[in-house]
mmCIF file of the N, C-alpha and C atoms, coordinates in Angstrom:
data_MODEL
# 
_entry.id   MODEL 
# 
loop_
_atom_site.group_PDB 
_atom_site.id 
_atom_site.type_symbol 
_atom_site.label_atom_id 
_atom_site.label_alt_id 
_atom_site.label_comp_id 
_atom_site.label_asym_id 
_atom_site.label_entity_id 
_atom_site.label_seq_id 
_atom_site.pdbx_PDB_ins_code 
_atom_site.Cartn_x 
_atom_site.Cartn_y 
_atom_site.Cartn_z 
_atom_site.occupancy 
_atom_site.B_iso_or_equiv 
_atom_site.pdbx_formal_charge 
_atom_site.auth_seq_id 
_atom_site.auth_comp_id 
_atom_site.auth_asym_id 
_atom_site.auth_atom_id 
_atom_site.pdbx_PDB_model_num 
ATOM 1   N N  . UNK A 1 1  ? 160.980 7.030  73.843  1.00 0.00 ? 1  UNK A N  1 
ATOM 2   C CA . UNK A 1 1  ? 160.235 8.217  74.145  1.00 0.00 ? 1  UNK A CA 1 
ATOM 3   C C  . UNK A 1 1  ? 160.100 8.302  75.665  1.00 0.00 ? 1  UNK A C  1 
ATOM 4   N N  . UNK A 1 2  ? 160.339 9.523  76.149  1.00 0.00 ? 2  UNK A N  1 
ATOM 5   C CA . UNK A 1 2  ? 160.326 9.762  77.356  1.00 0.00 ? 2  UNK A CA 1 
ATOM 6   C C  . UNK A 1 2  ? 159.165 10.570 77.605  1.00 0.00 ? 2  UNK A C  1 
ATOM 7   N N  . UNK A 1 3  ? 158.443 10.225 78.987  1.00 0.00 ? 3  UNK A N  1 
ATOM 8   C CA . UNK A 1 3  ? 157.132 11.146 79.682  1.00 0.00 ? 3  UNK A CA 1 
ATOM 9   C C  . UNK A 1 3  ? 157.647 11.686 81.118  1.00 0.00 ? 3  UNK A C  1 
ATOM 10  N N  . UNK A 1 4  ? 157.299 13.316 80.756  1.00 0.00 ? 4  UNK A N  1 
ATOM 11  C CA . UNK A 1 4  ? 157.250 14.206 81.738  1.00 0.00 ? 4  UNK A CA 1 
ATOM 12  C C  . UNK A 1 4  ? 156.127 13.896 83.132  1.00 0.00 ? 4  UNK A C  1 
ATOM 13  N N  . UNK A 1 5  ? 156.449 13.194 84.127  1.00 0.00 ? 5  UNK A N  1 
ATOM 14  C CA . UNK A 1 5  ? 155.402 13.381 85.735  1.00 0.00 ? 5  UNK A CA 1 
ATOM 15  C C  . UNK A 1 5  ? 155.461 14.223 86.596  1.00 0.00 ? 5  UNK A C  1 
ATOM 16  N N  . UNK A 1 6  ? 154.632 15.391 86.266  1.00 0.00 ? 6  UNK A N  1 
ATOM 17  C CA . UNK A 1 6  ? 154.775 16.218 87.588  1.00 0.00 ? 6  UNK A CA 1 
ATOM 18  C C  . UNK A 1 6  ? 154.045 16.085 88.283  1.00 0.00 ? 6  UNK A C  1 
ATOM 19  N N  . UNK A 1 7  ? 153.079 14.469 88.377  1.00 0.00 ? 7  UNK A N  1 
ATOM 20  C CA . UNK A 1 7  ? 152.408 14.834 90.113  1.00 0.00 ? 7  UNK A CA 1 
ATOM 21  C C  . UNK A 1 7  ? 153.382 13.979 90.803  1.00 0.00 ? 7  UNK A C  1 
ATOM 22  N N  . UNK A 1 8  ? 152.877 14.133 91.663  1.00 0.00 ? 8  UNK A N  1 
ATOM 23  C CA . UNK A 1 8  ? 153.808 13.676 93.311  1.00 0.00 ? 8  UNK A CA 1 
ATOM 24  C C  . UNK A 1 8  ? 152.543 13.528 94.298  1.00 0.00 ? 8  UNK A C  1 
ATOM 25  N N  . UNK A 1 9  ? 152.505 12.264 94.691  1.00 0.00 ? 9  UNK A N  1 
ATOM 26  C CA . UNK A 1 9  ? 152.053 11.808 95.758  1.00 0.00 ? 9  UNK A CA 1 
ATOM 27  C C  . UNK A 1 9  ? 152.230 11.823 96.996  1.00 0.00 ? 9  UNK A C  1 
ATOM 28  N N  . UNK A 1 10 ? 151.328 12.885 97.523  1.00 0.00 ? 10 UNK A N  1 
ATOM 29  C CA . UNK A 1 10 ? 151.362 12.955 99.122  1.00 0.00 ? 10 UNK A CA 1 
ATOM 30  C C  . UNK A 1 10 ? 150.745 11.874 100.120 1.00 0.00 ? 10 UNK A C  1 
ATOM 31  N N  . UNK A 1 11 ? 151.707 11.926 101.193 1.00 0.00 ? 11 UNK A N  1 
ATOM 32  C CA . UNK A 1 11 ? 151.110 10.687 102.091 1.00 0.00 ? 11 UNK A CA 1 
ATOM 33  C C  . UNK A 1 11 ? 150.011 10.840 102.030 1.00 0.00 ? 11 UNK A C  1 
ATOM 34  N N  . UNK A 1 12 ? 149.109 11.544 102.183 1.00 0.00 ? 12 UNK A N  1 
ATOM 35  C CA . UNK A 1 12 ? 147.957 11.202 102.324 1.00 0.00 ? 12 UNK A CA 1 
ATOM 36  C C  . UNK A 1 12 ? 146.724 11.354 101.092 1.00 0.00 ? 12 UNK A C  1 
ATOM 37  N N  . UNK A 1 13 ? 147.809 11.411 100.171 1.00 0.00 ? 13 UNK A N  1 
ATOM 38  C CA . UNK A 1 13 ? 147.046 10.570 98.892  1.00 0.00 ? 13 UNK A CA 1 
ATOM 39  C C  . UNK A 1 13 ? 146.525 9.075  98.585  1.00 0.00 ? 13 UNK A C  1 
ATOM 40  N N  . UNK A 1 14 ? 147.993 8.446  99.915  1.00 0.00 ? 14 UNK A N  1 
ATOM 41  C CA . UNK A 1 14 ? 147.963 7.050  99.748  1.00 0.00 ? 14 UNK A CA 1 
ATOM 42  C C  . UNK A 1 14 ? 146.900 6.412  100.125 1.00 0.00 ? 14 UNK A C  1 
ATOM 43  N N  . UNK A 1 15 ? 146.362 5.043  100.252 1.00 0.00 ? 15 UNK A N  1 
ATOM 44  C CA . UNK A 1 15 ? 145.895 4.056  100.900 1.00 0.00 ? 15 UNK A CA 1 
ATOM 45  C C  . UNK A 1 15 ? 146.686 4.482  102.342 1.00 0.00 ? 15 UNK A C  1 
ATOM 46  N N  . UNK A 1 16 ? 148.483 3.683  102.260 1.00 0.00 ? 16 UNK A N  1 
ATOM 47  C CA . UNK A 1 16 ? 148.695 3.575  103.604 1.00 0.00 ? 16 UNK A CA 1 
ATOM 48  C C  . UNK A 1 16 ? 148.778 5.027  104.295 1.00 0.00 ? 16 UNK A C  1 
ATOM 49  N N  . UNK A 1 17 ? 148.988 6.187  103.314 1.00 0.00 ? 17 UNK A N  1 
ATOM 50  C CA . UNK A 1 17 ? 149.011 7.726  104.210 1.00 0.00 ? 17 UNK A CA 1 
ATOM 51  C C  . UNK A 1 17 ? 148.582 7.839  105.170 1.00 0.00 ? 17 UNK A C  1 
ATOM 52  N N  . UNK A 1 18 ? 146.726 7.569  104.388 1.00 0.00 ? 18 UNK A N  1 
ATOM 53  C CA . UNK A 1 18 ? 145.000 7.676  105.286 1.00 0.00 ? 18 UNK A CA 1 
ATOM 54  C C  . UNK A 1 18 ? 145.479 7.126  106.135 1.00 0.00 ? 18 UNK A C  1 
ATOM 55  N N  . UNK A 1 19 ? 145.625 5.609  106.152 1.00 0.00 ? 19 UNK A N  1 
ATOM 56  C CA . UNK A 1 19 ? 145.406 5.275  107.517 1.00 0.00 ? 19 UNK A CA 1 
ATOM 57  C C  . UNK A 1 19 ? 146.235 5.732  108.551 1.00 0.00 ? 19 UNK A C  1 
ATOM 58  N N  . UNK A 1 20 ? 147.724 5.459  108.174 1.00 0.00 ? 20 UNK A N  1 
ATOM 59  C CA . UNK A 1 20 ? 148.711 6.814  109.232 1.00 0.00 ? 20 UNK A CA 1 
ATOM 60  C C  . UNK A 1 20 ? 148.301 7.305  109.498 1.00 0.00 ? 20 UNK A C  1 
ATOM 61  N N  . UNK A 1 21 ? 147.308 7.975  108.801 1.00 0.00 ? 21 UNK A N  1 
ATOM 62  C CA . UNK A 1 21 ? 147.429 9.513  109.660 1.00 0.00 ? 21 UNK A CA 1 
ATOM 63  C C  . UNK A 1 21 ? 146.099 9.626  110.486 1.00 0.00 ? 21 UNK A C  1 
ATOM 64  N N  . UNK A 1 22 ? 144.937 8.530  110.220 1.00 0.00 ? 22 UNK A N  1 
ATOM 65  C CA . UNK A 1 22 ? 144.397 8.071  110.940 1.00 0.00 ? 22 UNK A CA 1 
ATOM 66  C C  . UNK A 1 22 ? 144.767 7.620  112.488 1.00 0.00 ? 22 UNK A C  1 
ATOM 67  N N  . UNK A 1 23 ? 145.713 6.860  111.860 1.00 0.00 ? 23 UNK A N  1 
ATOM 68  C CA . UNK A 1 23 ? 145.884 5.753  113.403 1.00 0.00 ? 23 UNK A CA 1 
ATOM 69  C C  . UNK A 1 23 ? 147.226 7.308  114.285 1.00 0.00 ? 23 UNK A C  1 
ATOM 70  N N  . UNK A 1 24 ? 147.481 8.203  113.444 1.00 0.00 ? 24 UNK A N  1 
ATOM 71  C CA . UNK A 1 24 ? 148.312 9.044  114.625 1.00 0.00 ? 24 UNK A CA 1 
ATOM 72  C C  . UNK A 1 24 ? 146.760 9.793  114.978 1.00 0.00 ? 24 UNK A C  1 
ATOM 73  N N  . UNK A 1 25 ? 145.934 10.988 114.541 1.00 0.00 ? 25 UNK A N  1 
ATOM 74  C CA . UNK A 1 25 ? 145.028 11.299 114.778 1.00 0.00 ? 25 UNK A CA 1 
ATOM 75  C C  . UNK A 1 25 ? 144.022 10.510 116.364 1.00 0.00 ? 25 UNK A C  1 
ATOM 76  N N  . UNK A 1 26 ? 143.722 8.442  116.051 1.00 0.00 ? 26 UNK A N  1 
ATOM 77  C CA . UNK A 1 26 ? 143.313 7.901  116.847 1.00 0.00 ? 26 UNK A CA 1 
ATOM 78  C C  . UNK A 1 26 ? 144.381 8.299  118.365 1.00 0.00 ? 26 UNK A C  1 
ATOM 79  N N  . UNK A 1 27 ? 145.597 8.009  118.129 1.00 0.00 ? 27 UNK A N  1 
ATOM 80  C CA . UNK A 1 27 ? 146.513 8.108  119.289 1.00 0.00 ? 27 UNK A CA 1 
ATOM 81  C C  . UNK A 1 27 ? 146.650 9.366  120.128 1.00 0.00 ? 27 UNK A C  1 
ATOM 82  N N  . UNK A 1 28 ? 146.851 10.220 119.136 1.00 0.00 ? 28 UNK A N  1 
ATOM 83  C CA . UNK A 1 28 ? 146.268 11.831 119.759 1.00 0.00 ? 28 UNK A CA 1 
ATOM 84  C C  . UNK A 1 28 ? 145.250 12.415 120.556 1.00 0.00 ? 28 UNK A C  1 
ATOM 85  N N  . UNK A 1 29 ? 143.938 11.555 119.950 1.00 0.00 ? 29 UNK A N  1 
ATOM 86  C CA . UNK A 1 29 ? 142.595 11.917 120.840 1.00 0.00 ? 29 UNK A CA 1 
ATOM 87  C C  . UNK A 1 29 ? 142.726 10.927 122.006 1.00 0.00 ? 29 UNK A C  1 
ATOM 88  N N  . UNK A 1 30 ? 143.346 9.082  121.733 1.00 0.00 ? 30 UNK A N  1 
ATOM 89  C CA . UNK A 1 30 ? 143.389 8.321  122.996 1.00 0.00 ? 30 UNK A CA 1 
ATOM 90  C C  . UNK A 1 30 ? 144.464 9.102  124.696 1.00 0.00 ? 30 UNK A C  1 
ATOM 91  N N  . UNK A 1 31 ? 145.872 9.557  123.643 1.00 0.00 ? 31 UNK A N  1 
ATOM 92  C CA . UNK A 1 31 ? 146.323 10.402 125.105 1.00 0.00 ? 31 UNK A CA 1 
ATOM 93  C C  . UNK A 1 31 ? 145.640 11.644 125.447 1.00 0.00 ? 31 UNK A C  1 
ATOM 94  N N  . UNK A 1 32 ? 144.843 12.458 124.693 1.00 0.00 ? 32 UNK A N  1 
ATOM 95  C CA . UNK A 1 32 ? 144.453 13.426 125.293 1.00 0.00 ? 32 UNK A CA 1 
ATOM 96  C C  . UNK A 1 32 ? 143.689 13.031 126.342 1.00 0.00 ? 32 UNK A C  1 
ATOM 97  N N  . UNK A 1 33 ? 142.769 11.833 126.076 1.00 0.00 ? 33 UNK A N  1 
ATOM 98  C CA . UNK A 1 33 ? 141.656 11.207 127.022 1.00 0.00 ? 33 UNK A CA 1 
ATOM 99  C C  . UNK A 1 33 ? 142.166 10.915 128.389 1.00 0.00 ? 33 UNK A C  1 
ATOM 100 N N  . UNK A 1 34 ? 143.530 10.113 127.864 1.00 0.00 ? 34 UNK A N  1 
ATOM 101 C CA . UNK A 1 34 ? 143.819 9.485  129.094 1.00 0.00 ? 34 UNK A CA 1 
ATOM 102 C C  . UNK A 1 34 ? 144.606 10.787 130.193 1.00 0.00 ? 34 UNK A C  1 
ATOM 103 N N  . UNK A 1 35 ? 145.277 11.655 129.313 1.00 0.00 ? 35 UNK A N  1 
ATOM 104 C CA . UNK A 1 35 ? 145.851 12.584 130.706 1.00 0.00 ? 35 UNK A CA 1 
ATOM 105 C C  . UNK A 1 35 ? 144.895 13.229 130.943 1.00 0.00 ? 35 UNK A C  1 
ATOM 106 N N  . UNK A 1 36 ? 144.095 14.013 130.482 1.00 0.00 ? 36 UNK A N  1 
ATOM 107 C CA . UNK A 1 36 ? 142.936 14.775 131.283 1.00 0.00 ? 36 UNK A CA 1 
ATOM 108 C C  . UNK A 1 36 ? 142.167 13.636 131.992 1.00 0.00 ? 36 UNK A C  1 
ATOM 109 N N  . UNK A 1 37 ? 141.930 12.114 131.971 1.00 0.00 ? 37 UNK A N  1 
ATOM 110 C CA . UNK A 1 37 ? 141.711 11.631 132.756 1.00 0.00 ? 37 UNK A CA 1 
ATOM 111 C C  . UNK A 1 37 ? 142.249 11.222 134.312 1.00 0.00 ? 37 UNK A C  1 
ATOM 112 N N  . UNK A 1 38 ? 143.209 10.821 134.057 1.00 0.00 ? 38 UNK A N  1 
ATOM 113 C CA . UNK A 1 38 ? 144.439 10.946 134.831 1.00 0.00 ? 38 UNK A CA 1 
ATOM 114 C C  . UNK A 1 38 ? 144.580 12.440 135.642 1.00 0.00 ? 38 UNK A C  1 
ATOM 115 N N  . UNK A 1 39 ? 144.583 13.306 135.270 1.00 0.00 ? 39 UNK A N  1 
ATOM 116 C CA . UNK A 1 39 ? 144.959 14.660 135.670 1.00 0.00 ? 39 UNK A CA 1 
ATOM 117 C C  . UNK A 1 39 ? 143.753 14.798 136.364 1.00 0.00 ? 39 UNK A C  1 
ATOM 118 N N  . UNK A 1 40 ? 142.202 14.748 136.228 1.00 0.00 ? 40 UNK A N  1 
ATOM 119 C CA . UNK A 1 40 ? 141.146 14.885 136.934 1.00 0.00 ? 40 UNK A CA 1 
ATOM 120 C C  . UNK A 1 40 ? 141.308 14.262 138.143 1.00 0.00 ? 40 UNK A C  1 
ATOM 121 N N  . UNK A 1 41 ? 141.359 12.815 137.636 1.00 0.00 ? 41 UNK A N  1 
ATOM 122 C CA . UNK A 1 41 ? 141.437 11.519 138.943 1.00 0.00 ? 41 UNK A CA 1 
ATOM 123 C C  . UNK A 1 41 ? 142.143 12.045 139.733 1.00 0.00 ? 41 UNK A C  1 
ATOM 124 N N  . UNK A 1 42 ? 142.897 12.797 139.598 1.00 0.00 ? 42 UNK A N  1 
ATOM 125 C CA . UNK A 1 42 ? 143.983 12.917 140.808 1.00 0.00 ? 42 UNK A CA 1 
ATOM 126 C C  . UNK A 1 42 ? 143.871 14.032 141.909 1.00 0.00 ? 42 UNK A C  1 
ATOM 127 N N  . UNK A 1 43 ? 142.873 15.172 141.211 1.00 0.00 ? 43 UNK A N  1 
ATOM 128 C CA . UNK A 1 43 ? 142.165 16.152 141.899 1.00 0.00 ? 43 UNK A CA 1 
ATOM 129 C C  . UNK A 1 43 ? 141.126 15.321 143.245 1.00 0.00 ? 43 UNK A C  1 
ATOM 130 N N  . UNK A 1 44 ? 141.413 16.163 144.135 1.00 0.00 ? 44 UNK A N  1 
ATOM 131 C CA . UNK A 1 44 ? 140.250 16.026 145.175 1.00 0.00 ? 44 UNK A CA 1 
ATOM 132 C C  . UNK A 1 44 ? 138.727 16.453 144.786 1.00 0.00 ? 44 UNK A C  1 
ATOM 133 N N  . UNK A 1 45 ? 138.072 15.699 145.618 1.00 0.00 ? 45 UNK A N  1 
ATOM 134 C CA . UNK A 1 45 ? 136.578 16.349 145.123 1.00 0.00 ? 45 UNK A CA 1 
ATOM 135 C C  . UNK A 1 45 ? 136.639 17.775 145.549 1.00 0.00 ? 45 UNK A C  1 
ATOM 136 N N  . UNK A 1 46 ? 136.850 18.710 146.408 1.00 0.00 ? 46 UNK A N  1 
ATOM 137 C CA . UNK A 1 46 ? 136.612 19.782 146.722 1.00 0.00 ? 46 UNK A CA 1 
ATOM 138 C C  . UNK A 1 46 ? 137.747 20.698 145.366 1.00 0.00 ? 46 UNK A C  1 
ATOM 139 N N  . UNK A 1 47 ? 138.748 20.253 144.992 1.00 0.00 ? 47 UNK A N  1 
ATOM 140 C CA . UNK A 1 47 ? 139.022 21.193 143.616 1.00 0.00 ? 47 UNK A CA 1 
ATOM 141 C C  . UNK A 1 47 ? 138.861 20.334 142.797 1.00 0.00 ? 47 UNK A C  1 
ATOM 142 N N  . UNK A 1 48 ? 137.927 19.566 142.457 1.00 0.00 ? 48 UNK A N  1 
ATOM 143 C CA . UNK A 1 48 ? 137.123 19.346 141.369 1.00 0.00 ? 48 UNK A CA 1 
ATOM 144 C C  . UNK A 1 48 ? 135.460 20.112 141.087 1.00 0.00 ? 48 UNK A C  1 
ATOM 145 N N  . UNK A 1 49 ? 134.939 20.158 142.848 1.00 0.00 ? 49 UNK A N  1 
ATOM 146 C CA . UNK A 1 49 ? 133.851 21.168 142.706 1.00 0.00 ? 49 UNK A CA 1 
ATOM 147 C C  . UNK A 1 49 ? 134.340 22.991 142.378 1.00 0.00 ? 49 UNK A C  1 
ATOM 148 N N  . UNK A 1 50 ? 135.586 23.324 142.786 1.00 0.00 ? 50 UNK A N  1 
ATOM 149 C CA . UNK A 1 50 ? 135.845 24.439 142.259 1.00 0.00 ? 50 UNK A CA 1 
ATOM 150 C C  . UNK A 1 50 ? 136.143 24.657 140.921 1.00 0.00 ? 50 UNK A C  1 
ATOM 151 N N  . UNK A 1 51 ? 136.362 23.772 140.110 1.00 0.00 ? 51 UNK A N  1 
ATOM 152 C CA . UNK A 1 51 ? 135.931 24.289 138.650 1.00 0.00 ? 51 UNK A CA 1 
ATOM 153 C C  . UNK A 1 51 ? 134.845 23.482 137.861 1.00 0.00 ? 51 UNK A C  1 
ATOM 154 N N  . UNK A 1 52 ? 133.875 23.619 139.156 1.00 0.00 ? 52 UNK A N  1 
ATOM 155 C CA . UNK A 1 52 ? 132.520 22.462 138.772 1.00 0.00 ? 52 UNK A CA 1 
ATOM 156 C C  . UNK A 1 52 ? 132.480 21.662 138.130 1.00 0.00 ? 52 UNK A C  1 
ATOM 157 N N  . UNK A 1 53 ? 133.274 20.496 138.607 1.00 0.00 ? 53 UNK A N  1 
ATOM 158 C CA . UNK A 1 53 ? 133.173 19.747 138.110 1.00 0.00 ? 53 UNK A CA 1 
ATOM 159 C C  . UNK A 1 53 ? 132.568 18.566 139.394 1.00 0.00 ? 53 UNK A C  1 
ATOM 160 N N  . UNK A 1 54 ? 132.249 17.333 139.004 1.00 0.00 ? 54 UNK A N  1 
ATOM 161 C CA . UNK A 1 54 ? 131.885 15.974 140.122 1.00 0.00 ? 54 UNK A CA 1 
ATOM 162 C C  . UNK A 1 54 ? 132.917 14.983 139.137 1.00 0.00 ? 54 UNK A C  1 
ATOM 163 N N  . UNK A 1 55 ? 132.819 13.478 140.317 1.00 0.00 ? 55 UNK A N  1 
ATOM 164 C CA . UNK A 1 55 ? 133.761 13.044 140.011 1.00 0.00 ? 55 UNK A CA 1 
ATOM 165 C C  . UNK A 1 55 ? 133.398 12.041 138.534 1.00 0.00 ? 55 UNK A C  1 
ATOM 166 N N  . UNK A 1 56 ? 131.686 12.039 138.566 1.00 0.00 ? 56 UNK A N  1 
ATOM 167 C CA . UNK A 1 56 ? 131.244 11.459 137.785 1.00 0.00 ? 56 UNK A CA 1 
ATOM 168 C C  . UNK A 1 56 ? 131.608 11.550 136.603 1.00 0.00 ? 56 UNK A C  1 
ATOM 169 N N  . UNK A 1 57 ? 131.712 13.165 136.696 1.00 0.00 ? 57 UNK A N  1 
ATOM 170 C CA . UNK A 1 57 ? 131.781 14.256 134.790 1.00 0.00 ? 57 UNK A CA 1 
ATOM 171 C C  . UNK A 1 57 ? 133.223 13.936 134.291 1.00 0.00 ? 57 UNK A C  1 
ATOM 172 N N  . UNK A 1 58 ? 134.224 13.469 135.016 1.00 0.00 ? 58 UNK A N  1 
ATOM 173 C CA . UNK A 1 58 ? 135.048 12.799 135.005 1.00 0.00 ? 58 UNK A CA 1 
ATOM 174 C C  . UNK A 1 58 ? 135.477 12.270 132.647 1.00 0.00 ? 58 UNK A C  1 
ATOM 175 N N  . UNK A 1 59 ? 134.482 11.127 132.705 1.00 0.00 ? 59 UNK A N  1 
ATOM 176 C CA . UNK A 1 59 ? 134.933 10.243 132.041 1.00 0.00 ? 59 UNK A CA 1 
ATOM 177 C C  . UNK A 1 59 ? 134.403 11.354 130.381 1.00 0.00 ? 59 UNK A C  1 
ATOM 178 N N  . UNK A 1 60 ? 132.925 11.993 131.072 1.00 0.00 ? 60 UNK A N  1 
ATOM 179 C CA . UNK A 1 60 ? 132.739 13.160 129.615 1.00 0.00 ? 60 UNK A CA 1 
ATOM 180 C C  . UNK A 1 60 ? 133.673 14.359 129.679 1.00 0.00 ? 60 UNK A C  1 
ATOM 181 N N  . UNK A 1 61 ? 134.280 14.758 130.397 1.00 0.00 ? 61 UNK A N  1 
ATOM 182 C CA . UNK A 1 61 ? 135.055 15.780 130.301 1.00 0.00 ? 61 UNK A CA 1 
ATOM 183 C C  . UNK A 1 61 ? 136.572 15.538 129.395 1.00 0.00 ? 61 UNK A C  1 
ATOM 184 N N  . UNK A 1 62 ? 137.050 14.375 129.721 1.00 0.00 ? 62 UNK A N  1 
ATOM 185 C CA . UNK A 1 62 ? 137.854 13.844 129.395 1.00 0.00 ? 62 UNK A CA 1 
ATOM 186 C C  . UNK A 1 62 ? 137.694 12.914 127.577 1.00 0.00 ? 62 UNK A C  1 
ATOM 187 N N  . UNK A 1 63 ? 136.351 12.480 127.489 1.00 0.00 ? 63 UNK A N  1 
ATOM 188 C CA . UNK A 1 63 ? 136.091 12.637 126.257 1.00 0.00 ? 63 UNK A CA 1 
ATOM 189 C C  . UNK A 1 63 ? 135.888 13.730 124.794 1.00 0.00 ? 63 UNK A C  1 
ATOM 190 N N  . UNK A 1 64 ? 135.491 14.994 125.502 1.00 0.00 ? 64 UNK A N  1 
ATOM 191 C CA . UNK A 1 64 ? 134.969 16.222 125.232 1.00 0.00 ? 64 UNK A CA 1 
ATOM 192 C C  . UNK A 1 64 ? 136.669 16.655 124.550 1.00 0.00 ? 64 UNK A C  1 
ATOM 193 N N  . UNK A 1 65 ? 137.719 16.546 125.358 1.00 0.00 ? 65 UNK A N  1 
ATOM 194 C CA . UNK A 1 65 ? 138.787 17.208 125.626 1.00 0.00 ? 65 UNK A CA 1 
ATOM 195 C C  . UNK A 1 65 ? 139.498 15.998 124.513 1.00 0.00 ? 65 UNK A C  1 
ATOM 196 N N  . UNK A 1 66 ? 139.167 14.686 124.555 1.00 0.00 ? 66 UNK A N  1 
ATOM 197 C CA . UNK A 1 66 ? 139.857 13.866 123.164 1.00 0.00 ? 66 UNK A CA 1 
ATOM 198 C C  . UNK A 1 66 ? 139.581 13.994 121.717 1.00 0.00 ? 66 UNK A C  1 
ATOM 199 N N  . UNK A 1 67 ? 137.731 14.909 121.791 1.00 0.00 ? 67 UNK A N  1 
ATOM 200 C CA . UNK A 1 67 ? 137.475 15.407 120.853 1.00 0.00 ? 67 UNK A CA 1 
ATOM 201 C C  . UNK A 1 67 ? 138.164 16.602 120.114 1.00 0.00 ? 67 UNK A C  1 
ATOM 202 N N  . UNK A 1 68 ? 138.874 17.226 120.545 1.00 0.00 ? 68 UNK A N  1 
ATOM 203 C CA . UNK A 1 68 ? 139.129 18.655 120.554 1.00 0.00 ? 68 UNK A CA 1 
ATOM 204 C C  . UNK A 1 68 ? 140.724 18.613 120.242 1.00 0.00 ? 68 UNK A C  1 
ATOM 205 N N  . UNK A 1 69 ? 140.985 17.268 120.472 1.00 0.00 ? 69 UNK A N  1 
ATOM 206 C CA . UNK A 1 69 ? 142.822 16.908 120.118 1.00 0.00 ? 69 UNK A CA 1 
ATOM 207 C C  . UNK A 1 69 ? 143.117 16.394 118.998 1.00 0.00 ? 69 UNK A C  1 
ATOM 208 N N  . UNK A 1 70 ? 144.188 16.771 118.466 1.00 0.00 ? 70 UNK A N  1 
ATOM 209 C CA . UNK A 1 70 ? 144.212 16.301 116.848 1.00 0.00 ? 70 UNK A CA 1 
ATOM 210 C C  . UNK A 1 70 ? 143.975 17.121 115.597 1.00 0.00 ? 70 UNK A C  1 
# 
C-alpha cells in the first residue's frame, strides 16, 4: 500500500532552516552596523554636525540602522 505526501517542508520549517536564517538575518544587521559605522567614522566632525549628528551618536546611529536591516 502506497501513501500520498503532499506537504513539503520549507527551510524554515526546519530546526536547521530557523537557525539559517537566523544566523543570515544576525549577519545582515552585524554589516549594516559595521558600514554605517565605518562610513560615519570616516566623516569629519563638521559633516557630521551637518546632518546633526556628534561623533558620540556614532555607535547609536549605527545600531538604529542594524535594526532596520534584514
Amino acid at each position: 500500500m502506497t501513501f500520498a505526501n503532499t506537504f513539503t517542508a520549507t527551510n524554515t520549517d526546519t530546526l536547521l532552516g530557523r537557525i539559517a536564517a537566523r544566523v543570515r538575518t544576525a549577519a545582515a544587521r552585524r554589516s549594516a552596523y559595521v558600514r554605517t559605522r565605518d562610513e560615519l567614522s570616516a566623516m569629519t566632525d563638521y559633516e557630521l554636525a551637518d546632518i546633526g549628528l556628534t561623533r558620540g551618536m556614532i555607535p547609536t546611529v549605527a545600531s538604529e540602522a542594524a535594526a532596520l536591516a534584514a
